[in-house]
C-alpha positions as CSV (number, residue, x, y, z in Angstrom):
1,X,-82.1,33.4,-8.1
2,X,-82.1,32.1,-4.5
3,X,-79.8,29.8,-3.6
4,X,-79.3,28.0,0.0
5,X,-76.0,26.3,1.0
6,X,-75.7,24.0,3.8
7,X,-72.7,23.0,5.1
8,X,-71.7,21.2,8.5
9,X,-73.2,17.5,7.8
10,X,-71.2,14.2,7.3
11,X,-70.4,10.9,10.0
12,X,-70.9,11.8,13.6
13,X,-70.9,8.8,16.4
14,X,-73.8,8.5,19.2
15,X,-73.7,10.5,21.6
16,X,-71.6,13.5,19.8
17,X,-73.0,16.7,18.5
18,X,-73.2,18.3,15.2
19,X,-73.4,22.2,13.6
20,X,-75.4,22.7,10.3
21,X,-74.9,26.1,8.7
22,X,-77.3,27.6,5.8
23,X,-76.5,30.9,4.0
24,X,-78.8,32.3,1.8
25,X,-77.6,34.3,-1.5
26,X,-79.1,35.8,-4.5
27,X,-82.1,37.6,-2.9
28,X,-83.2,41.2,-0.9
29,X,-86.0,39.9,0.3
30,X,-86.8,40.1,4.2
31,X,-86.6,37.1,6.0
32,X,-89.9,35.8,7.8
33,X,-87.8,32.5,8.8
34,X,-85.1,30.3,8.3
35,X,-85.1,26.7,9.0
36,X,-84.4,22.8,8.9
37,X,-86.0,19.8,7.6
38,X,-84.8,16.2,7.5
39,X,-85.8,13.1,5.6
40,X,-84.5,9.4,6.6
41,X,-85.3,6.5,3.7
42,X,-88.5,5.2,3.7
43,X,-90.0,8.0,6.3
44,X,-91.6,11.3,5.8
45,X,-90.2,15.0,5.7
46,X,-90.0,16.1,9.5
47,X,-89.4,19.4,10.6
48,X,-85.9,19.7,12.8
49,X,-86.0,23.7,14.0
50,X,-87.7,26.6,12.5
51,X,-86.8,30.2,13.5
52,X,-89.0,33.3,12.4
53,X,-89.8,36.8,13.5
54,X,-92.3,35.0,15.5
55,X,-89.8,32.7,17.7
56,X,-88.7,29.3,17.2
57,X,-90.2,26.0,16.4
58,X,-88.6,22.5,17.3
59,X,-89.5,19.2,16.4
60,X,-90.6,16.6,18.8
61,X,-87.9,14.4,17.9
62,X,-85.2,17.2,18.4
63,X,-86.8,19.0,21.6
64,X,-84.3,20.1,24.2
65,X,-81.3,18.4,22.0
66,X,-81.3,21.0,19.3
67,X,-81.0,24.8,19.3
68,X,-81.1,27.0,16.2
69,X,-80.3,30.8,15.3
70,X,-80.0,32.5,12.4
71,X,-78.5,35.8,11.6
72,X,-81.0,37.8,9.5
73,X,-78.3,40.3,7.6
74,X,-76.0,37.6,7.3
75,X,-79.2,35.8,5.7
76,X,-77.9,32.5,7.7
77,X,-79.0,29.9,9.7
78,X,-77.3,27.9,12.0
79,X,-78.5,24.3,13.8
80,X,-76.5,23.1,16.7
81,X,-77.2,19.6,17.6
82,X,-76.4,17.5,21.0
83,X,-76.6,14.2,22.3
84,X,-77.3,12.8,18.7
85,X,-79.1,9.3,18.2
86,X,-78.9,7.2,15.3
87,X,-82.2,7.7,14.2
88,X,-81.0,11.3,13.5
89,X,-79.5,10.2,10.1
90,X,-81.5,11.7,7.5
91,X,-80.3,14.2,5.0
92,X,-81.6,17.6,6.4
93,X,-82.4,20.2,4.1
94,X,-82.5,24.5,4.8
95,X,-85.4,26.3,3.7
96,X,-86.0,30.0,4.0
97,X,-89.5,31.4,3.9
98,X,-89.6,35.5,2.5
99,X,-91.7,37.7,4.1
100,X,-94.6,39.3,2.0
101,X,-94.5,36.1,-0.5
102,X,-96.0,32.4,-0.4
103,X,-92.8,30.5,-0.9
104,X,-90.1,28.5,0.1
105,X,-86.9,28.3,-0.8
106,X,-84.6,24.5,-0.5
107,X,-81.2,24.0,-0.2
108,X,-79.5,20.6,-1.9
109,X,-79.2,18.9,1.5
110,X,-76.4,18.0,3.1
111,X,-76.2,13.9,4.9
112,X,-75.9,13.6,8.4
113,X,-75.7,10.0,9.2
114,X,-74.7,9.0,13.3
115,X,-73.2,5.6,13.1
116,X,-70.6,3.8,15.8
């Protein structure tokens, strides 16, 4: 069974920077990507950073602030986050996307709330 673990989240102030971390277990599959997702309360799923075989993907609301990498044998991804806003609280979730199969795989989510 597939399990994601995300680690790195908790109280950060305005202005600071944060560093999610995502390691994959239970699986062989290849990797087609590795990524992050966040949901505030009372707003829709957004997409943070993706990274695949194909390149990376950032989200509007993330461009030039975020930069993620992920370690394929290490089956880990990693999101470094800068200048971080309040409106960056939201519990962000990993997902990891197989190659050769339609699915996705979630972690539990781990809270990141920026607060003064």
């Amino acid at each position: 069974q597939v399990q994601l673990v995300e680690s790195g989240g908790g109280l950060e102030h305005p202005g600071g920077s944060l560093r999610l971390s995502c390691v994959a277990s239970g699986t062989t599959l290849s990797i087609y990507g590795m990524g992050w997702v966040r949901q505030a309360p009372g707003k829709q799923r957004e997409l943070v950073a993706m990274v695949t075989v194909d390149g990376t993907k950032y989200g509007d609301s993330v461009q030039d602030r975020a930069i993620i990498s992920m370690d394929n044998v290490k089956k880990m991804v990693t999101l470094q986050m800068n200048s971080l806003r309040p409106d960056d609280t939201a519990m962000y979730y990993c997902n990891l996307k197989p190659q050769g199969i339609s699915v996705t795989y979630w972690g539990q989510g781990t809270q990141v709330t920026v607060s003064s």
